[in-house]
Backbone as JSON, one array per atom type, in Angstrom:
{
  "sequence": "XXXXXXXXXXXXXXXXXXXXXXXXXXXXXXXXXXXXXXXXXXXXXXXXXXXXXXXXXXXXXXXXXXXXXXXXXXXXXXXXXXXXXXXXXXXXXXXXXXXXXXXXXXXXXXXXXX",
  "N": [[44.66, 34.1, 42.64], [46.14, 33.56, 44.6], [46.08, 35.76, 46.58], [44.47, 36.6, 47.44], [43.97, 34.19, 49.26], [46.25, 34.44, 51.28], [44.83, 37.03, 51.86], [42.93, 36.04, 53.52], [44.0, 34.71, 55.19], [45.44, 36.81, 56.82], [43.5, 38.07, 58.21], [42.19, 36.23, 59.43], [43.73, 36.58, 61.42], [43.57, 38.89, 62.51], [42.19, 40.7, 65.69], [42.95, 39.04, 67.04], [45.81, 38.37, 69.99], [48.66, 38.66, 69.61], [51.55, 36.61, 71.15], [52.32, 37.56, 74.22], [55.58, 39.28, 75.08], [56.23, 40.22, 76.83], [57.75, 40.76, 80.45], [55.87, 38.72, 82.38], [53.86, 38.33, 80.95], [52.5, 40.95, 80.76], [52.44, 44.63, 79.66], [54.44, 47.13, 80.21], [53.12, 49.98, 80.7], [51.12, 48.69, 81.63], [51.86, 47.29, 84.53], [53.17, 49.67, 85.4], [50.74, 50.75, 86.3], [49.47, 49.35, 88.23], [51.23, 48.74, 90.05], [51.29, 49.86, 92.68], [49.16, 48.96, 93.97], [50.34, 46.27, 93.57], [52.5, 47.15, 95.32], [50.79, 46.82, 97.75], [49.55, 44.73, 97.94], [46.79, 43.98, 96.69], [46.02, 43.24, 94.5], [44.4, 40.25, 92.8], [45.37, 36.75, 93.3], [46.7, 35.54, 90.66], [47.02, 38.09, 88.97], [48.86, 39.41, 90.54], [50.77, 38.18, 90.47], [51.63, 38.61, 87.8], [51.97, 40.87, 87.76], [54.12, 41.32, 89.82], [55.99, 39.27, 88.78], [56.8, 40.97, 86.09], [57.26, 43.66, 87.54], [59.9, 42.88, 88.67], [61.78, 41.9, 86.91], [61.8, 43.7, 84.54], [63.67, 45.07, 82.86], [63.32, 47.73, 82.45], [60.93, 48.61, 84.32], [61.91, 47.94, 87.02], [63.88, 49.89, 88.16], [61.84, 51.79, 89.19], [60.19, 50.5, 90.68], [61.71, 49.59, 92.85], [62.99, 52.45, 93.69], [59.9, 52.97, 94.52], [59.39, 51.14, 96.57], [62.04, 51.78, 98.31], [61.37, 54.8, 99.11], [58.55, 54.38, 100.23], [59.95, 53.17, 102.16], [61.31, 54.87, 103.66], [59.19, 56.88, 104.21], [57.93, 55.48, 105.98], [60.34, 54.81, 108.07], [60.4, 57.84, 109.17], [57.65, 58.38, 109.93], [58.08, 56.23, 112.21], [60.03, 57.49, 113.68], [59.15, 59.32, 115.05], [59.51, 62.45, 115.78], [59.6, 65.47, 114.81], [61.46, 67.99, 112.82], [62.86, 70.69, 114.94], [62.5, 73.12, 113.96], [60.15, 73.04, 112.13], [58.77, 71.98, 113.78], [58.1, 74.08, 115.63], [57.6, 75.73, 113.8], [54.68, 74.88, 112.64], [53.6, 75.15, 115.24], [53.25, 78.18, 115.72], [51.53, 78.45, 113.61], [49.37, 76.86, 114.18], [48.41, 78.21, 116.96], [48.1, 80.99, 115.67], [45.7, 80.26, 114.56], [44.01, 80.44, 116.93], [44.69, 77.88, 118.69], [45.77, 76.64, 121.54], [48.89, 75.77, 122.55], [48.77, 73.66, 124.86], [46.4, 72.64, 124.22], [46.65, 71.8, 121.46], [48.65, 69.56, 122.43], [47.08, 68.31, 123.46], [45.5, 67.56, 121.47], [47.42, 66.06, 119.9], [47.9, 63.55, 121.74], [45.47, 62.52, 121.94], [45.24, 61.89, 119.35], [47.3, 59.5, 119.27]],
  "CA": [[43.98, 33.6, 43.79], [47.37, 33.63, 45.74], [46.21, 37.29, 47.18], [43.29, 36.36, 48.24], [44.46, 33.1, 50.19], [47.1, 35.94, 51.75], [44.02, 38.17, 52.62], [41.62, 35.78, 54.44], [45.26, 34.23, 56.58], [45.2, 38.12, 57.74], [41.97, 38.22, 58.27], [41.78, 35.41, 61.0], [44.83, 36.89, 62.44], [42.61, 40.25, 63.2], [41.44, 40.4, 66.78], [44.18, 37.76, 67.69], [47.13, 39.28, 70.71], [50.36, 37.77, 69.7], [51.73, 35.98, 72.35], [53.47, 38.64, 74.86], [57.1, 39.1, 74.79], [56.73, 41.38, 78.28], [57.93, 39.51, 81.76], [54.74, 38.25, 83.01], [52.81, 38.8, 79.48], [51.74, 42.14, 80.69], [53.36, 45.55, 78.92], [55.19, 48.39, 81.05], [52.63, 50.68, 81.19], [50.2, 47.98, 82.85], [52.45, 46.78, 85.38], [53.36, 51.0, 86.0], [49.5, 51.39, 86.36], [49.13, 48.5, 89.1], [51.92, 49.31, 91.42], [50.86, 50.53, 94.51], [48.07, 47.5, 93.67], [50.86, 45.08, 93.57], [52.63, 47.07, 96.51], [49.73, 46.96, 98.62], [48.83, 43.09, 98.17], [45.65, 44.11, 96.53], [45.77, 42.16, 93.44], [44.22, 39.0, 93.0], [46.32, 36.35, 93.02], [46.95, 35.46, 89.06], [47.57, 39.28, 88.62], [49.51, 39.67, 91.72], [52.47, 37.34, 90.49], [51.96, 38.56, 86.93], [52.65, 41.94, 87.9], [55.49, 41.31, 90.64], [56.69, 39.08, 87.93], [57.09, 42.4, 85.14], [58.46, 44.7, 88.29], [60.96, 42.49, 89.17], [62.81, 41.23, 85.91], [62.06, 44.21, 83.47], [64.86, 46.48, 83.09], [63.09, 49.28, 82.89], [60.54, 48.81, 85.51], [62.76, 47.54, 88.03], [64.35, 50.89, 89.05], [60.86, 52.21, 89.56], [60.08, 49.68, 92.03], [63.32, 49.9, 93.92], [62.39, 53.62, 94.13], [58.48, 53.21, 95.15], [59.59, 50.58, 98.08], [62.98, 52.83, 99.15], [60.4, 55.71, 99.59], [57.85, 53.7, 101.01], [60.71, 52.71, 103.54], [62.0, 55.99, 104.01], [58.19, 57.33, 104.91], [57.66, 54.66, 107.19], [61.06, 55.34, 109.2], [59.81, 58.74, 109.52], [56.71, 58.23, 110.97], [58.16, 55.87, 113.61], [60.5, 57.95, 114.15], [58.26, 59.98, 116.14], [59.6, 63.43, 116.41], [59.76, 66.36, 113.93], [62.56, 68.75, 113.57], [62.54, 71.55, 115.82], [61.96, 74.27, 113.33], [58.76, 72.2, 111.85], [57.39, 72.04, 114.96], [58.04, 75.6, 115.69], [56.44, 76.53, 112.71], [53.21, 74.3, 113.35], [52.77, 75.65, 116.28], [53.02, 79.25, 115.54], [50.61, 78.37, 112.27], [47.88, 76.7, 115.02], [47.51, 79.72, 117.58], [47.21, 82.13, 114.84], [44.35, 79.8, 114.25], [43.75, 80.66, 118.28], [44.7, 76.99, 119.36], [47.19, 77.09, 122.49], [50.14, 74.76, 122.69], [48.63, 72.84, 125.52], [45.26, 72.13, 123.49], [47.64, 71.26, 120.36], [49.19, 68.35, 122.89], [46.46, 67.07, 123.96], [44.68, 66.57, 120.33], [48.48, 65.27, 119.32], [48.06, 62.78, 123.0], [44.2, 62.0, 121.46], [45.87, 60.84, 117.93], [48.0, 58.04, 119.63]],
  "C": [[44.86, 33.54, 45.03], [46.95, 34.6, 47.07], [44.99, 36.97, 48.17], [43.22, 35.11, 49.45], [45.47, 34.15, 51.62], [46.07, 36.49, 52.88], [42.98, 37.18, 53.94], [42.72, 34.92, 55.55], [45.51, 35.73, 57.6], [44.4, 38.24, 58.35], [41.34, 37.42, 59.48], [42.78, 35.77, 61.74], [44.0, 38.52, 63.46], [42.1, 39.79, 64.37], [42.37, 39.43, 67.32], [45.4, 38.82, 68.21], [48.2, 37.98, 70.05], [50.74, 37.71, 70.57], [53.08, 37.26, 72.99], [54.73, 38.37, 74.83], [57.41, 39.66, 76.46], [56.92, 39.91, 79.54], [56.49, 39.55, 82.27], [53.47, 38.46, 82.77], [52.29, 39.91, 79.52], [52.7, 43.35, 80.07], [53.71, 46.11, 80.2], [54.19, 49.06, 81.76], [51.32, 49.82, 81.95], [50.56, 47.9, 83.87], [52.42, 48.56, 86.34], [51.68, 51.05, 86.44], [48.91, 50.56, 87.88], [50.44, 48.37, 90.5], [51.98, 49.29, 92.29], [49.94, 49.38, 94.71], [48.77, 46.79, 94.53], [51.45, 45.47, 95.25], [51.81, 46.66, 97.86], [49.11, 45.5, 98.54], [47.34, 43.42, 97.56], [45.12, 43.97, 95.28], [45.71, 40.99, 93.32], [45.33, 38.05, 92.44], [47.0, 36.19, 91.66], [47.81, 37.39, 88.96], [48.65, 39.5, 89.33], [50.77, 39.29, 91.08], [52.53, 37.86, 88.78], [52.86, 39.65, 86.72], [54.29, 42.26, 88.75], [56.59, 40.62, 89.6], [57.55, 40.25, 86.72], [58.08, 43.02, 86.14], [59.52, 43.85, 88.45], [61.97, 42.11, 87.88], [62.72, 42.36, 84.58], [63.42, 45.29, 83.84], [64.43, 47.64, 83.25], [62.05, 49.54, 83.97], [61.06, 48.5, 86.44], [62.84, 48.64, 88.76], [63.47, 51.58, 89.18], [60.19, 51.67, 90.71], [61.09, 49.63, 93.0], [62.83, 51.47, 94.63], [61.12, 53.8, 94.75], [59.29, 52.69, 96.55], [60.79, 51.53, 98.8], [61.95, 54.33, 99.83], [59.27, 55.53, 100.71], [58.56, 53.63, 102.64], [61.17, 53.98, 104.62], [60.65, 56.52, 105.01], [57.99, 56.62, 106.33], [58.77, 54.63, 109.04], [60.79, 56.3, 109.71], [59.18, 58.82, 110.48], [56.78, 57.26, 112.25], [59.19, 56.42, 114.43], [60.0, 58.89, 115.55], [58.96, 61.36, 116.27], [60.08, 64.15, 114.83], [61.15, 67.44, 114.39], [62.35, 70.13, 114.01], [61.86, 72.74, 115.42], [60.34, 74.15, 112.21], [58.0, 72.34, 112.81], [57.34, 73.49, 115.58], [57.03, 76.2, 114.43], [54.63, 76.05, 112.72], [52.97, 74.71, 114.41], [52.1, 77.31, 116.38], [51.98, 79.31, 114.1], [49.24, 78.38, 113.44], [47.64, 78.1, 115.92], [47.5, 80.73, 116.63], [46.02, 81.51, 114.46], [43.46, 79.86, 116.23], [43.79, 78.73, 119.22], [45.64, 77.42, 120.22], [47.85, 75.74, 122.33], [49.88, 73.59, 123.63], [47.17, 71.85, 124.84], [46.32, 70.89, 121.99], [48.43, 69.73, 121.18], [48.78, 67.68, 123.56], [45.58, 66.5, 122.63], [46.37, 65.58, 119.79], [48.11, 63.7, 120.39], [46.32, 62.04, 122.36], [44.61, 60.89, 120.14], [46.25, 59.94, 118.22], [47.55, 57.39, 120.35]]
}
């Protein structure tokens, strides 16, 4: 009767999570899946801190987040940088008038964008 005492202590364990071991009870590949989420403030709060919690203290997601935001940062200098390098914009321009735009049209839809 031992086996059977055994089987029905398994048996209520079925369907039961064992209590997480991950930083901020969620696994890796959740936290990787919510990301840009968490970057972007666009997880409700509870999730928000469960997930910033995981990126920030796992070892192995860590240097994935270091890398999204450095990128992030990098894009963002970019674009306020405001000016492309010379041979970029040479090449965009000679791309648009083979599409028959002229150079002065091309700087006034650029002068429309801002």
């Amino acid at each position: 009767m031992k086996w059977v005492e055994e089987l029905r202590r398994l048996l209520q364990r079925v369907g039961k999570e064992p209590p997480s071991t991950e930083p901020g009870g969620i696994a890796c590949h959740e936290a990787a899946e919510r990301l840009f989420e968490w970057l972007d403030n666009e997880l409700e709060s509870d999730m928000h801190g469960r997930v910033g919690i995981h990126l920030e203290t796992c070892a192995r997601c860590y240097p994935r987040l270091l890398f999204e935001k450095s990128f992030r940062e990098a894009v963002e200098r970019a674009a306020h940088d405001g000016s492309a390098p010379e041979d970029l914009r040479q090449r965009i321009m000679t791309s648009l008038e083979s599409e028959g735009l002229t150079e002065s049209e091309a700087g006034r839809a650029e002068d429309d964008e801002a």
